[in-house]
N, C-alpha and C positions, 0 to 999 in steps of 0.2 A: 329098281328105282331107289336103291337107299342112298343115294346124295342128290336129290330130288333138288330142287333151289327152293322150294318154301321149305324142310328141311333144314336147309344151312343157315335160309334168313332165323330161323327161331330158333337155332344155338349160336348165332349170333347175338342174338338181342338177347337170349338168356345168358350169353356170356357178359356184357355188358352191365345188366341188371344184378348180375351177383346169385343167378338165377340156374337152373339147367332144364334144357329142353325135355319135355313130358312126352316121350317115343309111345304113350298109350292117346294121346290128344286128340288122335282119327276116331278114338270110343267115345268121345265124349268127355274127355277134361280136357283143362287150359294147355294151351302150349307151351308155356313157361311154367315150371315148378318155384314158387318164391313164397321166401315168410310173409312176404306183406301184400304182394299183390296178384289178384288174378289175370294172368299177361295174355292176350290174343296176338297173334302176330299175322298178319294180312300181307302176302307177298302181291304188288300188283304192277302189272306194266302201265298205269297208266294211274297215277292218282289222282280224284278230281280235282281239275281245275281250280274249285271256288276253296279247296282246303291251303293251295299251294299259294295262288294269292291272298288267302288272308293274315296266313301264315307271312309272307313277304310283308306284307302293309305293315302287318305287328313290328316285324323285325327293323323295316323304316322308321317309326316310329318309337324305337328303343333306343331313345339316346338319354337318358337319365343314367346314371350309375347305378350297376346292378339292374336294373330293369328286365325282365327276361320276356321275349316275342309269345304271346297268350292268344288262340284262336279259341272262341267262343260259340257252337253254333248252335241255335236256339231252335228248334224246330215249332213253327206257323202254329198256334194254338196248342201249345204243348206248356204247362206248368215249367217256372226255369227250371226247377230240379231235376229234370229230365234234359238240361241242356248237355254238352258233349263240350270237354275243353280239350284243346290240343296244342301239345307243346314238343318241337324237334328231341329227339332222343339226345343229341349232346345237352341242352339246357338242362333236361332233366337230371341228366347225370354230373351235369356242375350243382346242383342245387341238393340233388339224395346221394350223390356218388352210387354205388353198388351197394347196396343194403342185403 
């Protein structure tokens, strides 16, 4: 199995990130190796629903200049600081490039 497709998604994304794939990640560390950030990478046939539309509503609603599509989800009696933001991997990479 070594070109598995979750595999290939997180040397992707760590190639993008400026990052490279952590081949010990099945022991217990991050999938991406990066200076700056701990990278999970979730291969899924199927991602929910409510991330894809909110993500779309944001991206609707980005017509300012500069503006970038921001999904927020707050989880039902959860302190915000525990919320989860979500932003498409090109945005992010128009905004940190490859660090």
């Amino acid at each position: 199995m070594p070109n598995a497709a979750w595999k290939d998604a997180e040397r992707q994304v760590a190639k993008r990130l400026g990052g490279r794939r952590n081949p010990f990640s099945v022991q217990g560390g991050v999938d991406v190796l990066h200076p700056l950030w701990a990278v999970e990478v979730k291969l899924t046939a199927r991602p929910p629903a409510y991330l894809l539309h909110g993500l779309q509503e944001a991206e609707r609603h980005a017509v300012g200049f500069g503006q970038v599509p921001l999904l927020v989800v707050h989880p039902k009696g959860s302190p915000h600081d525990l919320d989860v933001v979500c932003v498409r991997l090109k945005d992010w990479q128009d905004l940190h490039g490859s660090i």
